[in-house]
MARSEDREN-332189 format. One line per 4 residues: number of its first residue (from 1); their letters; for each residue x, y, z of C-alpha. Coordinates in nm, 3 decimals, decimal comma, padded with zeros to 5 digits. Example, Ala and Ser with C-alpha at 12.3 -4.5 7.8 and 13.67 -1.06 7.14 Angstrom:
<nodes>
1> as> 01,230:-00,450:00,780 ~ 01,367:-00,106:00,714
</nodes>
This chain:
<nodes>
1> xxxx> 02,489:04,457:04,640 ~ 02,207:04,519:04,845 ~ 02,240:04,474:05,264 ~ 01,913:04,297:05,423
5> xxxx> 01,822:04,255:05,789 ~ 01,535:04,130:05,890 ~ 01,383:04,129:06,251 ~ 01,104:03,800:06,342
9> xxxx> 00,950:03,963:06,663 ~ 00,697:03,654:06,659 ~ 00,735:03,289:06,808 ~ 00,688:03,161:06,465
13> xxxx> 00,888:03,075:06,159 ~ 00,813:03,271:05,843 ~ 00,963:03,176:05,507 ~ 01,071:03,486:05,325
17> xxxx> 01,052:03,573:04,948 ~ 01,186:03,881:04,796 ~ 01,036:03,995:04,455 ~ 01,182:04,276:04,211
21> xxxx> 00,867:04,484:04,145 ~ 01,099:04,753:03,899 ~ 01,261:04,831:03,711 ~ 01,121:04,497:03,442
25> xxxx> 01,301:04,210:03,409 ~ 01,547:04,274:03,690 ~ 01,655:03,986:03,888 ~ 01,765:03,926:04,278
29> xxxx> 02,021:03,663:04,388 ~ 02,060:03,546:04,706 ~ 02,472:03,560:04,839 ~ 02,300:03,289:05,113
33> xxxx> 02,023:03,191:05,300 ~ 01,744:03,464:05,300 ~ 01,452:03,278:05,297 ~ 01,337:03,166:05,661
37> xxxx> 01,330:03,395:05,968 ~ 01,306:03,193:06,287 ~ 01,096:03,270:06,593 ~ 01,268:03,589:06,785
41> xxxx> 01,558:03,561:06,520 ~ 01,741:03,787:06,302 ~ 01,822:03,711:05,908 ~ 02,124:03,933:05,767
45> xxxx> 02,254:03,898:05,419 ~ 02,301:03,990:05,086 ~ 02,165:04,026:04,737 ~ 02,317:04,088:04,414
49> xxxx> 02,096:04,268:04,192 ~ 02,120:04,236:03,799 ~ 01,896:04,464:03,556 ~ 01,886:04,436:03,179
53> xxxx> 02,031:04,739:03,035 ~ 01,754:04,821:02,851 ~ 01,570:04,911:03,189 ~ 01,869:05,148:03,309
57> xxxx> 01,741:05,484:03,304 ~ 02,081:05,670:03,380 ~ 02,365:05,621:03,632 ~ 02,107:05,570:03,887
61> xxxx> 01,770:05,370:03,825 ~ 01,519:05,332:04,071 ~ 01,386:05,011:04,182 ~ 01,127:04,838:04,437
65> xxxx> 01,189:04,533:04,590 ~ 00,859:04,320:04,756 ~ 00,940:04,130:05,110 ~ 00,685:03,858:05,140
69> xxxx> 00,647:03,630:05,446 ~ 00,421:03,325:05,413 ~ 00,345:03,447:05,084 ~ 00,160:03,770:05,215
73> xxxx> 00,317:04,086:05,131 ~ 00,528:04,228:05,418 ~ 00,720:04,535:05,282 ~ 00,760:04,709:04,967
77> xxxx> 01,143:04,867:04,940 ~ 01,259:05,150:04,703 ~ 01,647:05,191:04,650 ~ 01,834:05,272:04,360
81> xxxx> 02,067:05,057:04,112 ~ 02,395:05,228:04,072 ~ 02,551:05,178:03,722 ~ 02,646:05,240:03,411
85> xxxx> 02,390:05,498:03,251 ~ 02,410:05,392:02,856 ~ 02,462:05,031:02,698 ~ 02,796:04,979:02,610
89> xxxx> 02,713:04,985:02,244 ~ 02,557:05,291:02,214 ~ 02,910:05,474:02,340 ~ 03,048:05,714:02,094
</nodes>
């Protein structure tokens, strides 16, 4: 799970769009309403972030996530996935 809070210090509302950048074919779910920050408001939730296991690159992959607002790039974020570090199949 990944936290977000988001601060609107303008008197306008901005829809919000979050965008895995990496690892590939990674996807972001919403656990919520993310998407619209209203004037002098605050937007707190949650994501759940799934990534193919071909993209894992150990127990801990790092990824970039893009915060757009009105379409225009607002912040580029780099975390890292926590998981398991080899496909089940290829277990000995």
């Amino acid at each position: 799970f990944y936290t977000v809070q988001i601060i609107n210090r303008t008197g306008r509302p901005h829809t919000l769009e979050y965008r895995v950048v990496s690892p590939a074919g990674a996807t972001l779910t919403p656990l919520g309403s993310l998407d619209v920050a209203t004037p002098h408001g605050l937007v707190v939730g949650r994501f759940l972030m799934a990534v193919p296991a071909g993209a894992l690159t150990g127990p801990s992959t790092p990824v970039s996530i893009e915060v757009l607002a009105d379409g225009r790039p607002l912040q580029t974020i780099t975390s890292a996935f926590l998981g398991p570090g080899t496909p089940q199949g290829d277990l000995p």
